[in-house]
VOGU-3710 file (C-alpha; in Angstrom, 3 decimals, decimal comma):
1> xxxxxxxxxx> -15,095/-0,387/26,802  -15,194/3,241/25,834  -16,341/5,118/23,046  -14,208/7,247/20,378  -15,843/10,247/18,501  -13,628/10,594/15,382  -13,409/13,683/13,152  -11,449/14,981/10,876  -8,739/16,759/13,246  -8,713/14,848/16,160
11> xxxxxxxxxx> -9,929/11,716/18,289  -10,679/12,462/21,685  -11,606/9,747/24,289  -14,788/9,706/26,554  -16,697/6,877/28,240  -20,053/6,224/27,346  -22,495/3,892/29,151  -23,707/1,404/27,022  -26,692/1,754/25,308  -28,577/0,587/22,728
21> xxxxxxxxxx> -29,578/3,276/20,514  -28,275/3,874/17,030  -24,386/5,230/16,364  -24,912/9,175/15,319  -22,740/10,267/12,212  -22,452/12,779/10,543  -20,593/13,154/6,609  -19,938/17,230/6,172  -20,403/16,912/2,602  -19,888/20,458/2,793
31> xxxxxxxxxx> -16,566/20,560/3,565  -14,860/19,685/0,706  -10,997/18,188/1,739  -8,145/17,242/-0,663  -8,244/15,468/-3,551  -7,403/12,164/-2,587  -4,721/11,128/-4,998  -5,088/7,350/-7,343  -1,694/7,046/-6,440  -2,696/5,857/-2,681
41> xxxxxxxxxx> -4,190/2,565/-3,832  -0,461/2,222/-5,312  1,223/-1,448/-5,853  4,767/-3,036/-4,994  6,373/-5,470/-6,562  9,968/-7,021/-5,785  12,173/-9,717/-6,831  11,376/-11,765/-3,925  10,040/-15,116/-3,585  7,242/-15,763/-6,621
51> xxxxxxxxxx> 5,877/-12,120/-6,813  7,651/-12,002/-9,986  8,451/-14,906/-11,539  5,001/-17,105/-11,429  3,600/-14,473/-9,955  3,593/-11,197/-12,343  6,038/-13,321/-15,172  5,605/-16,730/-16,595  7,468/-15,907/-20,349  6,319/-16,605/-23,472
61> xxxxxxxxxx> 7,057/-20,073/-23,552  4,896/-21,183/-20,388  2,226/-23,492/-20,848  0,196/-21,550/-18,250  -1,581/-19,072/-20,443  -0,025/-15,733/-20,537  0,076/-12,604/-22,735  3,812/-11,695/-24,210  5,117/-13,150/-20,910  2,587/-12,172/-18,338
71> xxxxxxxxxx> 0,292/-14,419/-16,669  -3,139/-13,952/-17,983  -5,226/-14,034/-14,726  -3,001/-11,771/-12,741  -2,678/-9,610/-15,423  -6,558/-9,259/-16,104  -6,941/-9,057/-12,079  -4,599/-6,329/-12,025  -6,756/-4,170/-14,915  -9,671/-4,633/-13,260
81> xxxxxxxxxx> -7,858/-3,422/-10,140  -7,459/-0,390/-11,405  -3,828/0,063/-10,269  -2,496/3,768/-10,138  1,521/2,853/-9,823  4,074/0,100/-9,260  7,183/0,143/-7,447  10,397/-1,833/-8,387  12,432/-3,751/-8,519  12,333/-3,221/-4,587
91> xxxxxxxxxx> 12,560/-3,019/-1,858  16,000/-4,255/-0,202  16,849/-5,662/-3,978  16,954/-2,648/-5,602  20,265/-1,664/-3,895  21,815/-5,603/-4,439  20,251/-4,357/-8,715  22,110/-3,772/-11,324  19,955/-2,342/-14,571  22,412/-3,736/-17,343
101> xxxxxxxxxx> 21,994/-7,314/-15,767  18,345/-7,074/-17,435  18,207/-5,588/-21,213  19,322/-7,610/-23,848  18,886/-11,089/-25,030  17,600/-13,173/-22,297  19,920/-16,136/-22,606  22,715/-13,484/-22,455  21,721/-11,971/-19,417  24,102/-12,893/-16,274
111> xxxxxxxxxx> 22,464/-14,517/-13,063  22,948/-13,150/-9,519  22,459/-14,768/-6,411  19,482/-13,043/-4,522  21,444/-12,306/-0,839  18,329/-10,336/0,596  15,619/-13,200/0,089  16,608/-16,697/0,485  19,776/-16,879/-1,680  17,322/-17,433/-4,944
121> xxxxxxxxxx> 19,472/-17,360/-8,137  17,959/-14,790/-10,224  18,370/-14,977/-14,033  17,545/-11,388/-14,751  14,835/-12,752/-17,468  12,638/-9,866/-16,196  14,241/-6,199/-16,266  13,767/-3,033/-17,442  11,663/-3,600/-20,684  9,382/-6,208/-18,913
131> xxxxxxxxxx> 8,713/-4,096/-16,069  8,128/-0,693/-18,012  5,508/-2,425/-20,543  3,783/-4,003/-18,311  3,411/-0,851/-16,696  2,272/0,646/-19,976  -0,100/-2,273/-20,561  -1,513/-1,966/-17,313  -2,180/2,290/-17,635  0,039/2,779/-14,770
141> xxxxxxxxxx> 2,619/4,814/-13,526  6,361/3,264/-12,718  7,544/4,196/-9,994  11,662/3,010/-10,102  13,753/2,354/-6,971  17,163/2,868/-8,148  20,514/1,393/-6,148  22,413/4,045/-4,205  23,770/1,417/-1,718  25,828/-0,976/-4,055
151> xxxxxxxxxx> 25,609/0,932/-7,467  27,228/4,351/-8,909  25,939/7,389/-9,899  26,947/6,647/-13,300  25,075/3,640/-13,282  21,525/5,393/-12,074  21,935/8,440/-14,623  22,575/6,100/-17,100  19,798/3,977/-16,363  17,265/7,417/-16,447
161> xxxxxxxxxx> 18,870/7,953/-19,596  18,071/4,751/-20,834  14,419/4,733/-20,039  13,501/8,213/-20,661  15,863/9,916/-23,380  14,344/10,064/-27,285  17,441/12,210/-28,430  20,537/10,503/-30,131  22,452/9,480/-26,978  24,552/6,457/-26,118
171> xxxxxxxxxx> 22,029/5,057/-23,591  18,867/5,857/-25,988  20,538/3,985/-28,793  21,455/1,040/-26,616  17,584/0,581/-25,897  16,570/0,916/-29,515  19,322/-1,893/-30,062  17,296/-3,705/-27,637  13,792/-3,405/-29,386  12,531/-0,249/-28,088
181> xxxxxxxxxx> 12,362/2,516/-30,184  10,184/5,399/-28,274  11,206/6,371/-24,882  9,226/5,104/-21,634  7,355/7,730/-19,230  8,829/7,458/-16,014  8,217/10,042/-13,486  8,435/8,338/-10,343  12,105/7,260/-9,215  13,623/6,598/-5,736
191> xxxxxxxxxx> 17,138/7,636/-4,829  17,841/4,858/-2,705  15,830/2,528/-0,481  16,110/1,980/3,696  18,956/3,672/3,315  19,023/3,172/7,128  19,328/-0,564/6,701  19,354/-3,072/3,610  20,166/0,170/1,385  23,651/1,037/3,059
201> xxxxxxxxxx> 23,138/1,303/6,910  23,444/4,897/6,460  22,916/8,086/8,786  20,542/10,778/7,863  23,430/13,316/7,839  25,172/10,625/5,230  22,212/9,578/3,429  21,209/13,668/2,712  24,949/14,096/0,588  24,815/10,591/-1,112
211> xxxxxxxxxx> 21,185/11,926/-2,065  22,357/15,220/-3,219  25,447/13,946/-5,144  23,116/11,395/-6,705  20,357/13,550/-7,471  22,974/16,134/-9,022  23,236/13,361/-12,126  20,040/12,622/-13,051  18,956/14,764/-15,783  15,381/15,014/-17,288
221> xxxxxxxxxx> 15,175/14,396/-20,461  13,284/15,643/-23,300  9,728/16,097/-21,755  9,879/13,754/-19,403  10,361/15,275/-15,594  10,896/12,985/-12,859  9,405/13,117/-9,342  12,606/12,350/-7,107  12,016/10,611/-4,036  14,310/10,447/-1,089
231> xxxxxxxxxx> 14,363/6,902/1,592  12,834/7,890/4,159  11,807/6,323/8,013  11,100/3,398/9,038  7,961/3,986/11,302  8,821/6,171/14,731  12,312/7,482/13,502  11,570/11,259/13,043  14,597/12,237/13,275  15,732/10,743/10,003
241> xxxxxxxxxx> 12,614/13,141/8,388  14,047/16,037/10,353  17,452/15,600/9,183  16,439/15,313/5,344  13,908/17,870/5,043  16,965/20,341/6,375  19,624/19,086/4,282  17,730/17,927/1,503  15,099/19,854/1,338  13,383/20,985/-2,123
251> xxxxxxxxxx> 15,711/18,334/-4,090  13,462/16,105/-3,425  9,518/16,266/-4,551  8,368/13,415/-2,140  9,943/11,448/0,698  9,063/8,114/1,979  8,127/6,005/4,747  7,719/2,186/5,725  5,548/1,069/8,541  4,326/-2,623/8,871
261> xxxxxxxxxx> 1,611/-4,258/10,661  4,204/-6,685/12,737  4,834/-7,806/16,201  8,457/-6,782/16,084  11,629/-8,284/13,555  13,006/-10,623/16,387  11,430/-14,401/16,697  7,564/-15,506/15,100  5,802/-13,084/14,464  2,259/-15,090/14,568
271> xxxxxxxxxx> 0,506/-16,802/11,591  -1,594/-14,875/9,064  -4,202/-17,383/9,754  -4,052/-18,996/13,149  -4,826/-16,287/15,756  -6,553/-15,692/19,160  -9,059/-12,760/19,779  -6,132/-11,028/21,250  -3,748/-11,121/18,479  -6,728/-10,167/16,324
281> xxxxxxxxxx> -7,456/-6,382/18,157  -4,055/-6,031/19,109  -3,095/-5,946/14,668  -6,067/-3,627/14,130  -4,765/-1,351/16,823  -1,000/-1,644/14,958  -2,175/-0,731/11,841  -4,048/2,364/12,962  -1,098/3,290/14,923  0,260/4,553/11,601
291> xxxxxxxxxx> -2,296/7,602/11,862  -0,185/9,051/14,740  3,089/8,345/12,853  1,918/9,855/10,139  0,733/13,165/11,605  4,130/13,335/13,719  6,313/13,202/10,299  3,706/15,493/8,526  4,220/17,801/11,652  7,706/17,969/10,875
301> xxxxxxxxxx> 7,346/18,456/7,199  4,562/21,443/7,569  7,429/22,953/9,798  9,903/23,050/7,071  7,995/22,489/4,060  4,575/24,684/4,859  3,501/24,984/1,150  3,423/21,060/1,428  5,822/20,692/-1,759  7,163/17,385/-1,188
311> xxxxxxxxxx> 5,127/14,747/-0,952  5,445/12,032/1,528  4,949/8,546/0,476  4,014/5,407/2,145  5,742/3,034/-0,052  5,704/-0,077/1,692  3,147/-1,164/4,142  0,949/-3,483/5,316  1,127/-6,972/7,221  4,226/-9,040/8,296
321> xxxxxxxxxx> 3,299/-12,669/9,395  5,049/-15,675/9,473  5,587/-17,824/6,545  3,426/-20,348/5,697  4,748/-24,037/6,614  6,053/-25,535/4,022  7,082/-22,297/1,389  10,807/-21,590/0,897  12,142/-19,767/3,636  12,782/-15,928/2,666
331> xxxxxxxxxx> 10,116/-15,868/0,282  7,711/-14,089/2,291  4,991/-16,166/1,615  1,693/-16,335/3,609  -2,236/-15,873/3,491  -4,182/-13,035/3,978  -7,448/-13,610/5,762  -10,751/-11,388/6,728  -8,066/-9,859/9,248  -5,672/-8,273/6,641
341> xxxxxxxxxx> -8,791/-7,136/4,515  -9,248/-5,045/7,980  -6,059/-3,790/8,002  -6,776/-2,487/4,514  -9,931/-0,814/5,007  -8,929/1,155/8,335  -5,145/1,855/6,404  -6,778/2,991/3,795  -9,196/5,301/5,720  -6,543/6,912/7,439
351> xxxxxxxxxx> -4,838/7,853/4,042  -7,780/9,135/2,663  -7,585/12,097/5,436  -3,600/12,907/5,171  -3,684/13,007/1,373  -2,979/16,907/1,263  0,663/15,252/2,204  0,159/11,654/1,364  0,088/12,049/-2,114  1,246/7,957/-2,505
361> xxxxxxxxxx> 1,430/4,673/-1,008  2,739/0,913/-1,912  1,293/-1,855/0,064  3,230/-4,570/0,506  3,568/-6,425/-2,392  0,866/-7,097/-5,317  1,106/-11,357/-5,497  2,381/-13,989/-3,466  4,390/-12,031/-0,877  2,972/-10,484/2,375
371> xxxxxxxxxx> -0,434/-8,187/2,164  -0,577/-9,619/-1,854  -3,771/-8,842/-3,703  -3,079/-12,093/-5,641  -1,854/-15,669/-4,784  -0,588/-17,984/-7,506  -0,004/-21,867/-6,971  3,215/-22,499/-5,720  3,321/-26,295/-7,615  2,769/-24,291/-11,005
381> xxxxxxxxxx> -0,437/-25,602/-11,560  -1,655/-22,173/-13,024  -3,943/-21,942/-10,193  -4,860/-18,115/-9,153  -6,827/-16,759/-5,914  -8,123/-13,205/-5,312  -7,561/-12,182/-1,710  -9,562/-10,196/0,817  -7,804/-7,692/0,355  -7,882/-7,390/-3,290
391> xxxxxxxxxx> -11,631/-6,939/-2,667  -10,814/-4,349/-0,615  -8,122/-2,184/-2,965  -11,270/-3,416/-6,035  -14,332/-1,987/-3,967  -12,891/1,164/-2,355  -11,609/1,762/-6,521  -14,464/5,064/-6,389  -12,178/7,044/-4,010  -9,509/7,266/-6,611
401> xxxxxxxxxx> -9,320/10,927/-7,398  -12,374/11,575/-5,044  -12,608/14,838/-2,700  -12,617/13,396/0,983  -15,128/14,855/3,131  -14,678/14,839/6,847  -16,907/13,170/8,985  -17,897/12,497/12,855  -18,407/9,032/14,025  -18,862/7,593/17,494
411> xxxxxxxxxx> -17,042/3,893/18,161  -16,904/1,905/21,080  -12,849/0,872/21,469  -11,378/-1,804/23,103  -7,945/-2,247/24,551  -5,276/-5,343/23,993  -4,160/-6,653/27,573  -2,622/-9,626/26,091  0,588/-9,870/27,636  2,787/-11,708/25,165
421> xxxxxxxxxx> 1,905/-8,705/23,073  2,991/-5,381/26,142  6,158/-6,917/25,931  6,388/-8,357/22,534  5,529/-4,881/20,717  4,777/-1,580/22,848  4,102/1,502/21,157  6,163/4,811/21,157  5,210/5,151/24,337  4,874/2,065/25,488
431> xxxxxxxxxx> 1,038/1,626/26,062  -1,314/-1,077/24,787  -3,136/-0,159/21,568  -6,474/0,555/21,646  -8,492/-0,624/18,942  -11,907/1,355/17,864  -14,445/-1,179/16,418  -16,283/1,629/14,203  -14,295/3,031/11,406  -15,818/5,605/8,276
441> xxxxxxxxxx> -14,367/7,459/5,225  -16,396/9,777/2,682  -15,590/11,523/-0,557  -17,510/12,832/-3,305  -16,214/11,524/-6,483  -16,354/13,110/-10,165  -19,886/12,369/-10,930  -20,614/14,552/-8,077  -22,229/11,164/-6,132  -21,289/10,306/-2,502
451> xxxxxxxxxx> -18,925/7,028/-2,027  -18,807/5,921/1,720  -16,993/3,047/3,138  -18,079/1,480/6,568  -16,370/-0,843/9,093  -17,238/-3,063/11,420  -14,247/-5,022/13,211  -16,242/-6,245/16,175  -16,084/-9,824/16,331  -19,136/-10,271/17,957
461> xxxxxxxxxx> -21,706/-7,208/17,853  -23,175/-5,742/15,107  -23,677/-1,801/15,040  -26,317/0,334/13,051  -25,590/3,848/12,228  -27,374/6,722/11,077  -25,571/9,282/9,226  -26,521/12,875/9,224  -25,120/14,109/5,477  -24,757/17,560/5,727
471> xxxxxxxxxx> -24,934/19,587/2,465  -25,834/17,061/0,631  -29,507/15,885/-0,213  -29,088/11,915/-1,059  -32,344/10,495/-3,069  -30,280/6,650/-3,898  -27,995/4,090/-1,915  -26,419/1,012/-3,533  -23,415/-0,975/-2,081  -21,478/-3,718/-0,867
481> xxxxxxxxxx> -19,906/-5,954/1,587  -17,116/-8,114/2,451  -17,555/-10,308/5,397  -17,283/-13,738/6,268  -18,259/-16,384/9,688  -14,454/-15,770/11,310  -11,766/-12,923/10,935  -9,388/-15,826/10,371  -11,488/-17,078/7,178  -9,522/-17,139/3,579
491> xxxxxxxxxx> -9,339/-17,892/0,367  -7,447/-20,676/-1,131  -7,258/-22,667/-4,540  -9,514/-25,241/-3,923  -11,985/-22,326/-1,955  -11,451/-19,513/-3,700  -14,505/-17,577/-2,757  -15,573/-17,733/0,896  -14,404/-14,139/1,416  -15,691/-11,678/-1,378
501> xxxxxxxxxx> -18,206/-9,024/-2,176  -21,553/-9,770/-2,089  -24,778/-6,922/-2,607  -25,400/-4,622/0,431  -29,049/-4,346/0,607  -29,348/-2,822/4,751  -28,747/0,692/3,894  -31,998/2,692/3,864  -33,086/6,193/3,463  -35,136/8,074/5,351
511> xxxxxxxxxx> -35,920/12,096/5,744  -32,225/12,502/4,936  -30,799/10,205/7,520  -29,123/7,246/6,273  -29,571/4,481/8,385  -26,442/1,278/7,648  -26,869/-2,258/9,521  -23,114/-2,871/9,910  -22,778/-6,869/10,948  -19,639/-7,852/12,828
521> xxxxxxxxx> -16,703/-8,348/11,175  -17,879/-6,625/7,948  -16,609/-3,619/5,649  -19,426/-2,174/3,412  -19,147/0,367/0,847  -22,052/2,465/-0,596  -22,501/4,686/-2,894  -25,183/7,410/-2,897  -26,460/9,425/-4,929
//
């Protein structure tokens, strides 16, 4: 093994005899970074499999309770959740969407055959109004994905018309004729989506006009002011960010990007429950991967962009596993164990120091469909889990709108030499992943208190760590943690609690050290004051 000292800038590599004295830190509370933006711990939800319907949408007429057409228990999940922003209607349907398909009377509403995710006829019951008041229900933002690949430009302008216009125009009076009187606030709207692949199959150089010709037509109106985003990469293409930032360039406020924990898009990618040590590092090591993806595209940005105008957003990511036996094929459907609540934490940790460009991201999608924060029961029972990672997006809730602080943490790393995975998914430049076990992230948040998030993904040793707070003179500690026996340990409907937050009481105080006990396999967050 070796050992990683992380800061803010860098991560340099050293080896370290083993020893068996305490892991130095040190949290330079005085050395305030960017604000780290509410919109990171941002939602996604497409029309794919049950995230929608039996997932966010049961109508009014379910017997499973609901309010106006929502299920209940997601619904109150969700508040409590604290979500910032939710994409949709995708995703690769957003480009197969057509917005006039879902206003109206809902028995009048045509059906559409879903060709993206296993050929599911969609009936259009949820559109436009159900999304956008939900969203208003919830206190969050929409964020829109609007169809450049199959639809017209008449078609999107008319649709930002629809939503967002007060004034005595043809699309505002067609809403009003549909039961909505006021204008929505929309400020977040997509021109496109993978326009490299389910969104058209486009080139950059193609993509950049279709974007400018789209973007030409849709007007703000009355107050409202939307923040256009452009489809951007898919993980290590930085070309495509290249190619927009010089022919798109200030048109667009934020650009995105979609990376996925996943072992590649040919043949199994593994189960989201059933995995060997191996598999187990080897994900970890993926999903921190995104760090160095992120800092190449930023690179690129600063270069053209050095005012760091546009925004780039991470609107769909997170962990791609097999289905589980037995779901409908192309629904997406699969568990999310004490692994993907990992994935989470260290994800999450890595956005928290980008955020002066990171200003969102999506993970993928809120219920019942990859990295959900919510499963529902498939039979229609009315049945409703909380994942680990839920627990994650609910406890790390105090670094929305927090000032991250840098910090310096030493971690032992180990490498994956499993060889099913060297040839089954090599990095950039193809070289195992390494995979540090010790992972931190500080901010101060409003109240002027210290929020601090720990994490342990050894599977065997546990770590104690004193942190040096510099700048900062901490009289109080209180916290959390999420661990369970095995990282392949989940919840289910008839177990619905064997991973979830329990009190942190191994976090102690002393002549302005703080000293954490971080067990194996655990994430702990504290707050001090």
């Amino acid at each position: 093994m070796k050992k990683l000292l992380i800061t803010l800038s860098a991560v340099a590599t050293f080896t370290l005899s083993a020893s068996a004295e305490n892991v130095k830190a040190t949290v330079h509370a005085d050395q305030a970074g960017a604000k780290i933006n509410k919109e990171i711990y941002g939602q996604f939800s497409e029309h794919l499999g049950s995230c929608i319907y039996g997932g966010l949408w049961v109508g009014e007429d379910s017997q499973i309770p609901n309010i106006k057409g929502y299920r209940k228990d997601v619904f109150e999940a969700l508040k409590a959740l604290k979500i910032p922003v939710l994409r949709w209607p995708g995703g690769c349907f957003a480009d197969d969407y057509h917005w006039m398909d879902g206003i109206g009377p809902k028995d009048q509403r045509p059906s559409l055959r879903n060709n993206n995710w296993g050929g599911t006829i969609e009936d259009n019951s949820f559109g436009t109004h159900e999304f956008l008041n939900l969203c208003e229900m919830l206190g969050c933002e929409p964020y829109i994905s609007g169809n450049v690949g199959s639809g017209t430009v008449k078609e999107m302008a008319q649709w930002v018309e629809y939503m967002t216009s007060d004034g005595d125009t043809p699309m505002a009076r067609l809403r009003r004729a549909n039961g909505r009187d006021k204008a929505w606030h929309v400020k977040y709207f997509g021109i496109g989506n993978e326009a490299w692949g389910c969104g058209g199959n486009m080139s950059p150089e193609y993509y950049s006009d279709e974007f400018r010709k789209f973007n030409t037509y849709l007007r703000d109106q009355g107050e409202n002011r939307l923040y256009r985003i452009a489809s951007g990469a898919s993980d290590y293409d930085y070309n495509w960010t290249k190619v927009l930032m010089e022919k798109v360039g200030r048109r667009m406020q934020g650009i995105s990007l979609h990376y996925y924990t996943c072992t590649g898009w040919d043949g199994p990618k593994g189960s989201a429950i059933n995995f060997d040590n191996d598999q187990y590092y080897w994900a970890l090591g993926k999903c921190l991967e995104i760090e160095e993806v992120i800092k190449k595209h930023k690179a690129i940005m600063d270069e053209k962009d050095p005012k760091g105008h546009i925004g780039l957003l991470v609107d769909e990511w997170g962990t791609w596993w097999d289905e589980e036996p037995g779901t409908i094929a192309g629904h997406l459907y699969q568990q999310n164990a004490l692994r993907d609540a990992f994935v989470a934490a260290l994800s999450l940790n890595v956005f928290h120091k980008y955020t002066d460009r990171v200003k969102m991201t999506n993970i993928a999608q809120v219920v019942n469909v990859l990295q959900s924060m919510i499963l529902t029961d498939q039979e229609g029972t009315g049945h409703m889990v909380l994942t680990p990672t839920y627990h994650v997006f609910e406890m790390y809730t105090p670094f929305q709108e927090a000032t991250y602080l840098p910090l310096d943490l030493e971690s032992e790393t180990i490498q994956c030499s499993k060889e099913y995975f060297k040839e089954k998914a090599k990095t950039a430049d193809n070289t195992t992943r390494p995979c540090p076990l010790l992972s931190a992230s500080a901010a101060k948040t409003q109240d002027g208190s210290l929020v601090l998030a720990v994490t342990n993904v050894s599977l065997d040793k546990d770590q104690t760590i004193d942190f040096q707070i510099d700048g900062f003179q901490a009289k109080a500690v209180s916290g959390r943690i999420l661990t369970s026996k095995k990282a392949d340990d989940y919840n289910d409907f008839q177990h619905p609690n064997v991973v979830a937050p329990k009190e942190y009481k191994d976090a102690k105080l002393k002549k302005g050290v703080l000293t954490v006990k971080v067990p194996a396999k655990s994430i702990i967050v504290l707050n001090i004051k």
